[in-house]
Structure formats: C-alpha cells, structure tokens
C-alpha positions as CSV (number, residue, x, y, z in Angstrom):
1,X,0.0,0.0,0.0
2,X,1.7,3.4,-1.5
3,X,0.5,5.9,1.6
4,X,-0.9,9.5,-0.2
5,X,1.2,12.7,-0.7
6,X,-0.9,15.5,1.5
7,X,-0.1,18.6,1.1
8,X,-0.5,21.7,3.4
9,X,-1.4,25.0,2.0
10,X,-2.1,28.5,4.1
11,X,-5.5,27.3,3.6
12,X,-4.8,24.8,6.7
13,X,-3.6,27.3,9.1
14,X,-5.3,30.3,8.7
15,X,-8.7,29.4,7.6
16,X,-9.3,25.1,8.4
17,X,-9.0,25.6,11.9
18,X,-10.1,28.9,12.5
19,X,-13.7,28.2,10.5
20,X,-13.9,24.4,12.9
21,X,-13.4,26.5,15.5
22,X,-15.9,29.4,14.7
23,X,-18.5,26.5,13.4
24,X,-18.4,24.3,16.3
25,X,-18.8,27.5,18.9
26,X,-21.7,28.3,16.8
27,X,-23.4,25.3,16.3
28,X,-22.7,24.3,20.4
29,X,-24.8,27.8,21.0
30,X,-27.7,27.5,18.4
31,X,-28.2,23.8,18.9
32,X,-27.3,23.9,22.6
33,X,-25.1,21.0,22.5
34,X,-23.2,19.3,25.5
35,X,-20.1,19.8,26.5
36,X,-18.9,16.1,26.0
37,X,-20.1,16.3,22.7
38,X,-17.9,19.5,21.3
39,X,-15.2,17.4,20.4
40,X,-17.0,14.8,18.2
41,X,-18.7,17.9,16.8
42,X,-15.6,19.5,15.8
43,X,-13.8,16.6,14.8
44,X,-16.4,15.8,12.3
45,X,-16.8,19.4,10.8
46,X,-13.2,19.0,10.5
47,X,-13.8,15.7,8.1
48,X,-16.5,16.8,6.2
49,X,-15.1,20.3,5.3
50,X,-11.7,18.6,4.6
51,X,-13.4,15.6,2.2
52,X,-15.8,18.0,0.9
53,X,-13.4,21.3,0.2
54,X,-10.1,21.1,0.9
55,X,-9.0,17.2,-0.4
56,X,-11.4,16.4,-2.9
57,X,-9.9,13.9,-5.0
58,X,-8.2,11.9,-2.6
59,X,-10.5,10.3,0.2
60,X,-7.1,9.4,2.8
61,X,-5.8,12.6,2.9
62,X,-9.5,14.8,3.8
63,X,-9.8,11.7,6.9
64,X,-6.3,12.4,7.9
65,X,-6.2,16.1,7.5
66,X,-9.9,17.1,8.3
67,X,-8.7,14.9,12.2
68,X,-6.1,17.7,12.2
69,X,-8.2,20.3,11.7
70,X,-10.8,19.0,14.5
71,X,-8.4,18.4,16.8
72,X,-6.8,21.9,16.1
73,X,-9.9,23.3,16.9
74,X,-10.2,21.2,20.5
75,X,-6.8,22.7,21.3
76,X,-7.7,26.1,20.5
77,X,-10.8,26.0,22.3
78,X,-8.8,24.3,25.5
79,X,-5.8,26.8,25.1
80,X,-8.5,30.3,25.2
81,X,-10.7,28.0,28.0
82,X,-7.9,27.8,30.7
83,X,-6.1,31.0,29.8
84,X,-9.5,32.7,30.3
85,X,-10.2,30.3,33.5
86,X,-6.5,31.6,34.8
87,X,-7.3,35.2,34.2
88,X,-10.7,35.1,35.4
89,X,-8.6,33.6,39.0
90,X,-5.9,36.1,39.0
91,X,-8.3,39.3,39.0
92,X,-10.5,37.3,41.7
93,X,-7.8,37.3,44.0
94,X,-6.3,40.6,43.3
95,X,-9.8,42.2,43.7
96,X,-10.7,39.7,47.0
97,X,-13.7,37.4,45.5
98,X,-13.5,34.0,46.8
99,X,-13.9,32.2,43.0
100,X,-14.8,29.0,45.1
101,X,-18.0,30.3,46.0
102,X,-19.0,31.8,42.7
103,X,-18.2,28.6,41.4
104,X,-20.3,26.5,43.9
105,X,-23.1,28.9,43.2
106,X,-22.5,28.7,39.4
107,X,-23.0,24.6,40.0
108,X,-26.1,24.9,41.8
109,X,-27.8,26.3,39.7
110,X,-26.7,24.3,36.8
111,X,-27.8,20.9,38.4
C-alpha cells in the first residue's frame, strides 16, 4: 500500500482551523449541544469540510487532515478556556472574590 502525498497550504492554518473553531462554537450555541459532545462535533466538521473542500480527489488525505483540523480546533478551544479560567482567577484574588464560591453557586444552579 503506496501511503498518499498530503499537502499543506495557508489554507490549513489560517482558515481550516479557525472556521472548525468558529462552526463548532456556533453550532454548540444554536443547537445547545453538551459539553462532552464539542469534540466529536468539531472533529467531524473537520472531516466533512476537509473531504468536501479542501482534499477532494483523494479520500485518505481529507480523513487524515480534516482529524487535524478538528483536533486543532479542541486545542484552540482548551488553550483560550484555561487562559481565560486563569485570568478570570488572578483578578479574583487581586480584587478579594473568593472564586470557590462563585463557582459553587455557578453549579447549583446548573444541576
């Protein structure tokens, strides 16, 4: 088995992940999707718009790049999550709010 030339283009990095990322945000607030299911979300937007767009004529290389795009979008959205998450601690304690108990509020009411 002769494994498929892919090739990247800018295409990858500036718009593949940035429009997974953008799509799955929008579809997880307009369809009110869980949490556990963002990454199977993205993952597949990833696929389809890599089969469908970006690798048409060769079947191996939009499964294997459209994963990369997905999981680009899953590490973008974890990178801004816990940078915001670490900000949001920082000015919590330089202003005096106990996070702990916003938190446990924020939970109550969820459940």
């Amino acid at each position: 088995m002769e494994f498929p030339i892919i090739y990247t283009n800018v295409w990858d990095l500036f718009f593949g992940v940035p429009l997974i990322f953008v799509l799955t945000q929008f579809l997880k607030t307009l369809f009110h999707v869980k949490p556990i299911f963002v990454p199977n979300l993205a993952i597949g937007l990833g696929i389809v718009l890599s089969i469908f767009i970006s690798h048409q004529y060769n079947i191996f290389a939009g499964l294997f790049m459209g994963w990369f795009y997905g999981y680009g979008a899953i590490g973008t959205h974890a990178t801004l999550k816990t940078t915001l998450n670490a900000y949001r601690k920082k000015q919590s304690k330089k202003l005096g709010i106990d996070i702990n108990a916003k938190q446990q509020t924020f939970l109550q009411k969820n459940n």
